[in-house]
C-alpha positions in Angstrom: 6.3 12.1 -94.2 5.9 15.5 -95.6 5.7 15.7 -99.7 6.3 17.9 -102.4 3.4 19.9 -102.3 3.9 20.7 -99.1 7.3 22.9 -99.8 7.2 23.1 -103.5 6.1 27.3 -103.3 9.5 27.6 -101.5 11.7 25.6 -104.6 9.3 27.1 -107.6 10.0 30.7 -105.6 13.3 29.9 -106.4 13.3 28.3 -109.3 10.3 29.2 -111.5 10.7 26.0 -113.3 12.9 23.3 -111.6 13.6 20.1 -112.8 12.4 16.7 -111.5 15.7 16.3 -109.9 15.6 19.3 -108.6 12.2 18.7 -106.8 13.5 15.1 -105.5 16.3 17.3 -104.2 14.6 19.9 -102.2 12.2 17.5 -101.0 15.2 15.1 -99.7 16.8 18.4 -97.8 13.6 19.6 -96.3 13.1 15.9 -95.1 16.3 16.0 -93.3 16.6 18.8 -92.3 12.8 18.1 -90.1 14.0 14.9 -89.1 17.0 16.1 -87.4 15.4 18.7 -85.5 12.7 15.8 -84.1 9.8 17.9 -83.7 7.0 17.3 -81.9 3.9 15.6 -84.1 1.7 18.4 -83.1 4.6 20.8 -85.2 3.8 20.4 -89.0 7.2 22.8 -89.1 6.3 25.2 -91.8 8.5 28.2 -90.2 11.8 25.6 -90.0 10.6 24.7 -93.8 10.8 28.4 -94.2 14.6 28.9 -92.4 16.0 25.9 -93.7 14.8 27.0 -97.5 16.5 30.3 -96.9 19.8 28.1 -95.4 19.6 25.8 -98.3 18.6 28.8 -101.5 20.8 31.5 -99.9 24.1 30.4 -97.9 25.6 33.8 -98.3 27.4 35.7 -95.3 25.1 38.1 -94.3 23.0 35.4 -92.7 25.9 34.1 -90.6 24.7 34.4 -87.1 27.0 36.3 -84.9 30.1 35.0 -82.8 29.0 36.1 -79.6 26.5 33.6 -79.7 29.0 31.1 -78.6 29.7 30.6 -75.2 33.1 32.9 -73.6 33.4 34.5 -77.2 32.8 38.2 -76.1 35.1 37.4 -73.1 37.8 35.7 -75.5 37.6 38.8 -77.9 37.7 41.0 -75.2 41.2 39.1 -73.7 42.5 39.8 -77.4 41.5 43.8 -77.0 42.9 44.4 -74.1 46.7 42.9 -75.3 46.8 45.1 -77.9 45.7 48.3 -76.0 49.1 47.4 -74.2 52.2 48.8 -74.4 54.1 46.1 -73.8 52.1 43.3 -75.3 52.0 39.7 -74.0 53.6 36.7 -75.3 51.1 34.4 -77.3 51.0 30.5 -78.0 48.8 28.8 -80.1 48.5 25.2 -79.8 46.4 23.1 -82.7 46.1 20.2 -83.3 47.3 17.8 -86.3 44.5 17.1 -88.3 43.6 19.6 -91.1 41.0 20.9 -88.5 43.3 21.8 -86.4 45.6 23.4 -88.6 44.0 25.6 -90.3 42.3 27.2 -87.3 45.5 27.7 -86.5 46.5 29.3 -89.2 43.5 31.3 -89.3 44.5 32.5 -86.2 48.1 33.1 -86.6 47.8 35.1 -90.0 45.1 37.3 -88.6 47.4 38.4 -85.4 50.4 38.5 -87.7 49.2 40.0 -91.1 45.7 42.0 -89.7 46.6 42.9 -86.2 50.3 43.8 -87.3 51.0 41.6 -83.6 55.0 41.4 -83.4 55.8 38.3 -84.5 58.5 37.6 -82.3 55.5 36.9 -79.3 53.5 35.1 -81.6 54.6 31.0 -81.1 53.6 28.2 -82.4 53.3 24.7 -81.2 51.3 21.5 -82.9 52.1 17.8 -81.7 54.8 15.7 -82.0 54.8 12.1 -83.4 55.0 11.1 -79.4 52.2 13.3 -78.1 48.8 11.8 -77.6 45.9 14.2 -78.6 44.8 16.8 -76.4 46.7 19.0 -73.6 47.9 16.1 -72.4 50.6 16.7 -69.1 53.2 16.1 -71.3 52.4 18.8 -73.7 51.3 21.0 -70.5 55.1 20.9 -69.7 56.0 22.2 -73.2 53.8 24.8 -73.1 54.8 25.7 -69.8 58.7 26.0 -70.9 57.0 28.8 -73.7 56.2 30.8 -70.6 53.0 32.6 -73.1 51.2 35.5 -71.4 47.9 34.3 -73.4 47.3 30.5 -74.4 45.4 30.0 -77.0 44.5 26.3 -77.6 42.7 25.1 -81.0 41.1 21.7 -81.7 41.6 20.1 -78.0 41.4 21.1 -74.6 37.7 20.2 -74.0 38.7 17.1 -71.9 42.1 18.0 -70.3 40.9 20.0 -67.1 43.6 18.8 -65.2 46.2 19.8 -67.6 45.0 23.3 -67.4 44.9 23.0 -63.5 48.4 22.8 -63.7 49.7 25.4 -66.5 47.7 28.0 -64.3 49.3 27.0 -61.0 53.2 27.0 -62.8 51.8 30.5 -65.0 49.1 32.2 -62.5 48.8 35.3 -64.9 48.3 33.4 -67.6 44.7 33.6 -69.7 43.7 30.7 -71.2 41.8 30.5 -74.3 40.0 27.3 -75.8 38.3 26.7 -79.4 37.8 23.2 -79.5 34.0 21.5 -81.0 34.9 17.8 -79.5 32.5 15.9 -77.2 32.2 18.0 -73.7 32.8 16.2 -70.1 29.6 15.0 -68.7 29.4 17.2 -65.9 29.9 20.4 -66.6 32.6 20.7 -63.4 34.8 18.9 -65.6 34.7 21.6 -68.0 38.0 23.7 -68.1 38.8 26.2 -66.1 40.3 28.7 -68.2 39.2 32.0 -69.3 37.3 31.1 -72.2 36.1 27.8 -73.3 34.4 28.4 -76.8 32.9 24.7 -77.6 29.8 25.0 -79.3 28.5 22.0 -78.3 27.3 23.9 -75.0 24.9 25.2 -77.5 21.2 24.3 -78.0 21.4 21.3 -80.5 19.3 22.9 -83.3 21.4 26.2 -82.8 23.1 27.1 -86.2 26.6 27.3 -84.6 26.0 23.8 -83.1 27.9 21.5 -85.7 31.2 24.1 -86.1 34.5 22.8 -86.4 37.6 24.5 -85.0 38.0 26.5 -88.2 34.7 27.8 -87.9 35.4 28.5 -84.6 38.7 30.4 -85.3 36.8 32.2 -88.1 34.3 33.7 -85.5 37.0 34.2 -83.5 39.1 36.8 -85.9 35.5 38.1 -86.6 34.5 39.1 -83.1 38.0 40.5 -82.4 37.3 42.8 -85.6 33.9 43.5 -84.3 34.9 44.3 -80.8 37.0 47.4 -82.2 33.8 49.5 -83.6 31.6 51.2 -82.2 28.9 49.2 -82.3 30.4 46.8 -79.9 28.6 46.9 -76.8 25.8 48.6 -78.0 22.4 47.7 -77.0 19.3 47.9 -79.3 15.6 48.0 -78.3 14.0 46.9 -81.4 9.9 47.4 -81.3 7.8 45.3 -83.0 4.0 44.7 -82.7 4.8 41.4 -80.3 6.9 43.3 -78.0 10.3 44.8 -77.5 13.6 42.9 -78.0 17.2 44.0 -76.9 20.0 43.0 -79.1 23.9 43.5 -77.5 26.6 42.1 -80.2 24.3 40.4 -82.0 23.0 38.1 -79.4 19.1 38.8 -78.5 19.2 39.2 -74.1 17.5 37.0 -72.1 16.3 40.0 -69.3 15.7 43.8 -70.0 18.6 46.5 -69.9 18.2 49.3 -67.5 18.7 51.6 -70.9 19.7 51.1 -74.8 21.5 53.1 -77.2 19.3 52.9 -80.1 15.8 52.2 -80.9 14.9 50.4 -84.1 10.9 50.4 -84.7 9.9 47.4 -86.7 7.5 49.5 -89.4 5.5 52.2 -89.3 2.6 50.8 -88.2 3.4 50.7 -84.7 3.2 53.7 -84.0 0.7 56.6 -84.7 3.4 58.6 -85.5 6.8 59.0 -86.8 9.1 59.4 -84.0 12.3 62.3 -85.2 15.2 61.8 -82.9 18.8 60.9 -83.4 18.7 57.1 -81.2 15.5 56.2 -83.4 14.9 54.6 -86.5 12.7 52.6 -88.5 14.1 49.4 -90.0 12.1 49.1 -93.2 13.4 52.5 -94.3 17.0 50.8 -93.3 16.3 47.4 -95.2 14.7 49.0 -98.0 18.0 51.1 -98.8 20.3 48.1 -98.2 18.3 46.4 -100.2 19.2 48.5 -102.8 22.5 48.5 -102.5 23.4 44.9 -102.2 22.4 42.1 -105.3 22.9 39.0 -103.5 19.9 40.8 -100.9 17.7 42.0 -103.3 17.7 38.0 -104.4 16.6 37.2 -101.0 13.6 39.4 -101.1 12.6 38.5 -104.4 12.5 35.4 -102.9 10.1 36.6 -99.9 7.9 38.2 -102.3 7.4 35.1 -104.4 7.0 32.9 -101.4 4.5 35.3 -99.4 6.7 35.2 -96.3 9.3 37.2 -94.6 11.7 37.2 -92.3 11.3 38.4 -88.7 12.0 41.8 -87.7 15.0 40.3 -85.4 16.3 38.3 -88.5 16.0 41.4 -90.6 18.4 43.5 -88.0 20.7 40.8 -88.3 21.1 41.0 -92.0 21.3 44.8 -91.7 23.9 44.3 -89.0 25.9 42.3 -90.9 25.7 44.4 -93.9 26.9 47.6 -92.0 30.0 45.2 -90.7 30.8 44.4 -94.5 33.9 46.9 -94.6 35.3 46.1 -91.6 34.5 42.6 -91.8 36.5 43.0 -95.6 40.2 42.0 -93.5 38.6 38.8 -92.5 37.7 37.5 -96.7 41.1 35.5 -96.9 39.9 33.5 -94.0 36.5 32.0 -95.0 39.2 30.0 -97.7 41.1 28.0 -94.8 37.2 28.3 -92.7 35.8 26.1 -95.6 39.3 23.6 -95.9 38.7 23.2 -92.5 35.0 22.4 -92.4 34.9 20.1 -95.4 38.1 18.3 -94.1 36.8 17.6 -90.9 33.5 16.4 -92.0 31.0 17.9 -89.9 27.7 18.6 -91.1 27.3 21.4 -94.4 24.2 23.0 -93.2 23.6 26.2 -91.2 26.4 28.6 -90.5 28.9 25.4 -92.2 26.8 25.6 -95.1 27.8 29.7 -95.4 31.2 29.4 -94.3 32.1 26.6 -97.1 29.9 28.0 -99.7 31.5 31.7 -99.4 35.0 30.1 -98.7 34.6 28.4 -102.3 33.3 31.3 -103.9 36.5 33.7 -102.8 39.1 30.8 -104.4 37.2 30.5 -107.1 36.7 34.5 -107.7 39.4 36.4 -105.8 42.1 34.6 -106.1 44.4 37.5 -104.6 42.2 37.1 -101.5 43.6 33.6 -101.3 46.4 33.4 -98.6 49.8 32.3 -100.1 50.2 29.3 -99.4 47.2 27.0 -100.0 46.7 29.4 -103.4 50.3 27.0 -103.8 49.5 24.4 -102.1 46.1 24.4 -105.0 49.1 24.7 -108.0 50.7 21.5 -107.0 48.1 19.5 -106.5 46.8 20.7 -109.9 43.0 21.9 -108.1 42.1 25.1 -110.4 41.0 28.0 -108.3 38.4 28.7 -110.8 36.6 25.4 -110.4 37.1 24.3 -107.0 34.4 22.8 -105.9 33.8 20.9 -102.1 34.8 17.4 -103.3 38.5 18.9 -104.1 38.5 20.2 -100.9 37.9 16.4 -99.5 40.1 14.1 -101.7 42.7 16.5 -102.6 43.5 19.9 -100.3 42.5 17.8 -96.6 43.8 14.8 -97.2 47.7 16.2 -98.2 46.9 18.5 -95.2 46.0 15.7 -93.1 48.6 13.4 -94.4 51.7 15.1 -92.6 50.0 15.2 -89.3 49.2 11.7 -89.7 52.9 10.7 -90.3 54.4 12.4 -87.3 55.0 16.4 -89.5 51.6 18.2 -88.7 54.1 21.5 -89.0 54.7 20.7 -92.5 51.3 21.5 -93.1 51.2 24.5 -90.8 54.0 25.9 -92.7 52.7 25.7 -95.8 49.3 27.7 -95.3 51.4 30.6 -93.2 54.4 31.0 -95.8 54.2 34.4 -97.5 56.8 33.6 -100.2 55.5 32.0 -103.4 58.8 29.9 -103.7 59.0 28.9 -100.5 55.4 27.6 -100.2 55.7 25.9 -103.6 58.4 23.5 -102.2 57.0 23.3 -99.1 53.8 22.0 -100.8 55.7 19.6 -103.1 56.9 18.2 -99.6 53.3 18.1 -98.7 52.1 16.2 -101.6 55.0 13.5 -101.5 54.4 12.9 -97.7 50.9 12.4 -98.7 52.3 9.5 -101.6 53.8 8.0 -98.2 50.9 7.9 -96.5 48.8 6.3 -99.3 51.8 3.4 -99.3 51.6 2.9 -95.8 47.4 2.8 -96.2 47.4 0.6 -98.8 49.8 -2.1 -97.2 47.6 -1.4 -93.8 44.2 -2.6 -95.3 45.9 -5.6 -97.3 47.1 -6.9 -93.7 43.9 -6.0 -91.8 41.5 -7.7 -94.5 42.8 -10.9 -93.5 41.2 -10.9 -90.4 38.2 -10.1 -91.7 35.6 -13.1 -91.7 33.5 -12.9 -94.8 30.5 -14.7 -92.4 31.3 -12.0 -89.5 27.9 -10.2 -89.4 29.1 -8.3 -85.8 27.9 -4.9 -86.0 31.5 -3.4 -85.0 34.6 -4.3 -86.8 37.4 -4.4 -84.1 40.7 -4.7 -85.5 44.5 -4.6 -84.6 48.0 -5.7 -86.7 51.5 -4.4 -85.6 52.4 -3.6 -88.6 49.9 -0.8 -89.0 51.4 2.8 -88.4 50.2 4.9 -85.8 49.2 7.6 -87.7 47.0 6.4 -90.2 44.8 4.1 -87.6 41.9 6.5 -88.6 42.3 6.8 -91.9 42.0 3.0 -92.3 38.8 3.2 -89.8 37.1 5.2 -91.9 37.8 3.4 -95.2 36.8 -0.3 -93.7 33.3 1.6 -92.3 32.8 2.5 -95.9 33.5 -0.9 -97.1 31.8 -2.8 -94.8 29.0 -0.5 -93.8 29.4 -0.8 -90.4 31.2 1.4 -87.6 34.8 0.2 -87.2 37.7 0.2 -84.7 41.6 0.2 -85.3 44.1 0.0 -82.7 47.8 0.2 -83.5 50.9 0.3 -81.2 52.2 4.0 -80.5 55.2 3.7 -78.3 54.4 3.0 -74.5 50.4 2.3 -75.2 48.3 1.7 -77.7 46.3 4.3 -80.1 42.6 3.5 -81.0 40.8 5.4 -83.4 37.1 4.3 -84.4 35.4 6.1 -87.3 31.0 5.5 -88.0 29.4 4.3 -91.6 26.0 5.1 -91.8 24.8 8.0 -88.6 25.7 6.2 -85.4 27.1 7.8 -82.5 30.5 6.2 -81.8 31.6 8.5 -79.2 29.0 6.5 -76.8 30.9 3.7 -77.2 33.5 5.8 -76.0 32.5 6.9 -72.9 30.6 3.8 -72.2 34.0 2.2 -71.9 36.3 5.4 -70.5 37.0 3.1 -67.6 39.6 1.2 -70.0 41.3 4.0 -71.7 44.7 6.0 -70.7 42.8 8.9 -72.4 40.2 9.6 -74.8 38.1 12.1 -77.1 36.1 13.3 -80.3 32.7 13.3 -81.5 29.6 11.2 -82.8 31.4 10.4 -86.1 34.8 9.6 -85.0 36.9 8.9 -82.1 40.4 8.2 -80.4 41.8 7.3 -77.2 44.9 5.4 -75.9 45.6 2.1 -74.0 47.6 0.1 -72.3 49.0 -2.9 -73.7 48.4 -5.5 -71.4 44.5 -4.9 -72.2 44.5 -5.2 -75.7 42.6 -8.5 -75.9 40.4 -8.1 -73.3 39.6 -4.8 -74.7 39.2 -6.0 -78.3 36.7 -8.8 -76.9 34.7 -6.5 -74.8 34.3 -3.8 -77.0 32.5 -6.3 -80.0 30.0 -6.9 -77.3 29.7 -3.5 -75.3 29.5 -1.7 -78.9 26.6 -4.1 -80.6 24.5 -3.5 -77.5 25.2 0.1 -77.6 24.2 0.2 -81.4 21.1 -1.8 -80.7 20.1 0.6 -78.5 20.7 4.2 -81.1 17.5 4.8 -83.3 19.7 5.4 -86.2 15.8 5.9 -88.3 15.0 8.4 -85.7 11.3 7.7 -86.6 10.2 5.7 -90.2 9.7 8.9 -91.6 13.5 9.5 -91.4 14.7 9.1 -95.2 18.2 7.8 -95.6 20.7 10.0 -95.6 21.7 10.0 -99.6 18.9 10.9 -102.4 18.5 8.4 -104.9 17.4 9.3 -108.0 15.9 6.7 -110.6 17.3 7.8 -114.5 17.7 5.6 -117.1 20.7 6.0 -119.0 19.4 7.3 -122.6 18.0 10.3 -120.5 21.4 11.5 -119.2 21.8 14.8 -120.4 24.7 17.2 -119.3 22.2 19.5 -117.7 21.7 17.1 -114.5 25.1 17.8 -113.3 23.8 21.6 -113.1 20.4 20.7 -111.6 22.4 18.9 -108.9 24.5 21.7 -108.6 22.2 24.3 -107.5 22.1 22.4 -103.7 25.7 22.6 -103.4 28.1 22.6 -101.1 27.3 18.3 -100.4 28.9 17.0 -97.2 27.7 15.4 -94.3 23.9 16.3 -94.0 24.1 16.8 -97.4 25.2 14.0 -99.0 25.9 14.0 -102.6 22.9 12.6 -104.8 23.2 8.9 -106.1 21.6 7.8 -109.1 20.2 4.8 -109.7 20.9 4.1 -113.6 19.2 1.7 -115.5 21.5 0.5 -118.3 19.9 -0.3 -121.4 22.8 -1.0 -123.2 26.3 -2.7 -122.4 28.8 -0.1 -122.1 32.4 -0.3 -123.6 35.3 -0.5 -120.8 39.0 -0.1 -121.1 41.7 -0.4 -118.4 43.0 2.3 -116.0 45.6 2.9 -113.3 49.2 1.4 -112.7 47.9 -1.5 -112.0 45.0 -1.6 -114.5 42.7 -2.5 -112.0 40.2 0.1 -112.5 37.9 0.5 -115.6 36.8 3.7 -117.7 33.1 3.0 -119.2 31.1 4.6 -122.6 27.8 3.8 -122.7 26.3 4.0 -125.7 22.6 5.1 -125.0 23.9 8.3 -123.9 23.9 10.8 -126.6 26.9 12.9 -125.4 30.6 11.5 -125.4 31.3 14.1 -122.7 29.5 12.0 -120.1 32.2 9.0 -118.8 31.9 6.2 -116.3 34.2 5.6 -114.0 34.2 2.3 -111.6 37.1 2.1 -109.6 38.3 -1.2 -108.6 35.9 -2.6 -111.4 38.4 -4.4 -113.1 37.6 -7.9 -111.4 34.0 -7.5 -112.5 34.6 -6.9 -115.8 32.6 -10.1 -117.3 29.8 -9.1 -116.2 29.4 -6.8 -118.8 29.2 -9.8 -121.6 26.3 -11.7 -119.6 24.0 -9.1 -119.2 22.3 -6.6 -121.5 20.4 -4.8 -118.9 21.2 -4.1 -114.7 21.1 -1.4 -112.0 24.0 0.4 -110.6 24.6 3.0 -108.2 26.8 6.3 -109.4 27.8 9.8 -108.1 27.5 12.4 -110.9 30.9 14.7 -111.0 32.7 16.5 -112.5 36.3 16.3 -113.7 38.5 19.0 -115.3 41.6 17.8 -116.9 43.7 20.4 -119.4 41.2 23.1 -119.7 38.1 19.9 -120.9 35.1 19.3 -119.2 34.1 15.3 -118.6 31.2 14.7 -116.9 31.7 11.8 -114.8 29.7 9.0 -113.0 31.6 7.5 -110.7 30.3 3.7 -109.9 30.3 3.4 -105.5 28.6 0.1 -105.3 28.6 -3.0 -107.9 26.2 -4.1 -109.8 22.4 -3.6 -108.1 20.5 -6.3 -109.2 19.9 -7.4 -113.0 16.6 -6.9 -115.2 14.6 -8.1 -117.4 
């Protein structure tokens, strides 16, 4: 397992003088980050070390790799050119889907053809799911489209598994081009991709590319970016760049796999290659262009700083990149508003916060939080009434506060609610649209609550069955996965809900800890009307006559598929979250800062727990309507700014009298109520173990 030593010139590059935390932090990333990529034993990975310090110190958006990296994106922007280089443009219709994924890709989208394009907005249409539909382009929602008669479908957050419906829109539409962003899990065989015009699913990427892990936002994102990119003159260019290993050829970003008959422009790597400086007007010599940009741009000079202290650099391909980037920067300016519903998006659909997701949700945050008139209308409302300052927004607001109201219409039959909140241009308007927002999401918290108090009395306290499997009638539909996810966190194992949803049943199963529950999935496709999603959750339908049979078989199929997964990948895999050991008279405000530097957290990059020794009891008092939560001092900590908070604590409140010393697990935030600063840590597990 690789130590500290082993990376600490990359952190102390960074920081001069970081912290122990900090050091437990870095070391924890770098772990993961080698673990995930499995390299061979014979790889001691000190370039990836290199990358992923950059990915981890530097998230900004002139690393982004380019869009046309992912598969059909030049020929998707280049559908998009050609529309509006006609005189009579075509009729568009974006279908998304109703999770918070899906509709803010869709709004990406629509805002970008409607405020940036200046597309008529009388051909730009809109559809998202009913309450009936199942997800995906399923035949039924084929026939609405179809009634739309669109020139140019445009699907978002499904598609990737509905060949057949496709097979029939383009035999009603021939002329229609079809268009699909989606990131779920792809058909095995890649004949049962698709066949539309474009299919943009990154997970036809290499596994370790940085586009790999996108969500549909990211995806729409890239999208809106190529489409600017294809309108300069850059776009189609191709770039010999000479360097002392041999030539490369870049076109749109993407490095070609076989040599050009000709290029445009030739960029020579530094002067060393050649014996002689080369004067013509296709020629150039990229440290004289990265040396002036670095001049010009803070945030880059930072990055070679970095370099410098390190003794590395970047390659003369990455270096273009940057450049590249760079020179896009005005262009790119119209597509700012978009990174904020990019980083909703990614947070909210909990894929993994590292590579390009890292960037899009770290410069998402910083344009709420600095440019708020770069903030589209209606989630800058949406952020008023649910009482998130733009100022200090930080990832965690984005995942219990803006993606759950967003999710919460979709998930009680209104995903347009949603929808028309983010696209409303009049403050008014989206204010009361968001107050409808937030009190649909006071339903949906109802309607959970009563769900788990049914389903935890099936629950066995001596079932030790690696899969939960659970179903009550009296569950709604639309919260099945919700409910999944909250029982894998509680029980700390994966865990499946099924619920009635008209003429079948829905089934959504959600992971705890890393395993691959889409497997599961397609291991048992045979039983399922339908089905979809990806290695952290899933969904699919059913008929009702094999609801027990299924909820038997699936307790037995899913243990012996989760025997099989090497959730360790290896013993030198860490565990996913960092534990740090503090006791609690060394608290200081100053950790929550430490820990801050490695922000955005997420999947990937969970948030840091700390393991706190208690010295002294702490005082409690009640919280919550029902007082069944408790608010904790402790009195070892010099600062009355730091709080504990342990929710649902209530019932183990004794336990404060019998012991003077124990162990508990807390996450460090951060809560801002009426312009104060409290310092939280927020207990996730009871009480460790005691000491002496």
């Amino acid at each position: 397992m690789i130590e500290y030593e082993s990376v600490s010139k990359y952190l102390e590059a960074f920081l001069p003088d970081p912290t122990g935390i900090q050091k437990d932090l870095f070391l924890h990333w770098t772990r993961l980050r080698l673990a995930e990529l499995e390299l061979p034993e014979t790889d001691d990975g000190a370039s990836l070390v290199f990358q992923k310090s950059l990915n981890c110190f530097f998230p900004d958006r002139f690393f982004l790799t380019f869009p046309f990296e992912l598969p059909d994106m030049q020929v998707a922007a280049s559908v998009i050119k050609a529309a509006l280089q006609k005189t009579e443009k075509p009729r568009i219709v974006f279908y998304g889907d109703r999770d918070a994924d899906g509709v803010t890709s869709t709004a990406i989208c629509y805002l970008f053809f409607k405020n940036v394009l200046n597309y008529p907005d009388d051909l730009l249409h809109l559809l998202l799911p009913g309450e009936e539909d199942k997800y995906g382009v399923t035949e039924e929602v084929a026939e609405k489209i179809i009634s739309e008669k669109p020139d140019i479908l445009i699907v978002l957050d499904s598609g990737s598994s509905n060949k057949d419906s496709f097979e029939l829109i383009n035999k009603r539409i021939p002329e229609i081009q079809v268009l699909v962003l989606d990131h779920h899990f792809l058909p095995e065989k890649p004949e049962d991709f698709p066949a539309v015009d474009a299919f943009v699913n990154p997970m036809r990427l290499d596994k370790n590319h940085a586009k790999r892990h996108l969500c549909t936002a990211g995806l729409a994102f890239n999208f809106i970016y190529a489409i600017v990119y294809s309108h300069t003159s850059d776009f189609e260019k191709i770039y010999k760049i000479v360097t002392k290993d041999g030539d490369q050829f870049i076109k749109n970003g993407v490095v070609l796999v076989e040599k050009p008959a000709k290029n445009d422009i030739t960029i020579i790597a530094n002067e060393t290659e050649t014996a002689e400086r080369v004067s013509e007007d296709d020629t150039f010599y990229l440290d004289d262009l990265w040396k002036a940009e670095v001049k010009n741009d803070p945030d880059l000079a930072k990055v070679v700083r970095f370099l410098v202290s390190c003794k590395d650099d970047l390659e003369p391909v990455q270096k273009f990149h940057i450049l590249k980037n760079l020179a896009m920067k005005k262009a790119a300016n119209v597509t700012v508003p978009f990174l904020t519903l990019a980083a909703v998006g990614t947070v909210a659909d909990s894929v993994s916060l590292v590579d390009d997701n890292r960037i899009l949700v770290r410069e998402g945050l910083r344009v709420i939080q600095n440019n708020t008139e770069q903030i589209p209308v209606g989630l800058k409302q949406l952020l008023q009434v649910l009482k998130i300052a733009p100022w200090m927004i930080s990832e965690k607001d984005i995942g219990f506060g803006i993606g759950p109201a967003i999710n919460a219409a979709g998930r009680m039959g209104n995903a347009k609610l949603s929808l028309d909140v983010l696209i409303e241009s009049d403050p008014l308007q989206a204010t009361k649209l968001s107050t409808s927002l937030k009190d649909e999401n006071e339903k949906r918290k109802e309607l959970s609550q009563l769900a788990i108090s049914v389903l935890e009395e099936q629950i066995d306290e001596n079932n030790t069955a690696p899969i939960l499997a659970l179903y009550d009638s009296r569950v709604h539909r639309g919260i099945s996965g919700l409910v999944a996810g909250k029982f894998a966190e509680k029980y700390n194992r994966p865990t499946l809900i099924l619920v009635d949803d008209g003429d079948c049943l829905r089934g959504s199963i959600r992971a705890a800890k890393g395993e691959n529950v889409i497997q599961i999935i397609h291991k048992m496709d045979h039983w399922f009307i339908q089905s979809g999603g990806h290695e952290a959750a899933a969904g699919f339908s059913l008929a009702h006559d094999k609801k027990d049979a299924f909820l038997e078989e699936v307790l037995k199929e899913g243990a012996r598929i989760l025997a099989e997964q090497d959730l360790t990948k290896g013993e030198n895999l860490p565990e996913d979250t960092c534990i740090i050991d503090i006791k609690d008279s060394d608290i200081r405000t100053s950790l929550w800062n430490d820990i801050k530097t490695f922000a955005p957290f997420g999947q990937s990059n969970p948030y840091p727990l700390l393991l706190l020794e208690i010295t002294q009891p702490p005082k409690y008092s009640f919280m919550g309507k029902e007082k069944n939560h408790l608010k904790l001092n402790f009195p070892a900590i010099s600062t009355s700014l730091v709080e504990g908070v342990w929710f649902f604590g209530a019932e183990n409140k004794d336990f404060f009298d019998q012991y003077d010393k124990y162990l508990f697990a807390a996450e460090p935030n951060i809560n801002y109520f009426f312009g104060k600063t409290k310092y939280q840590l927020r207990f996730v597990q009871s009480i460790i173990k005691q000491t002496v």
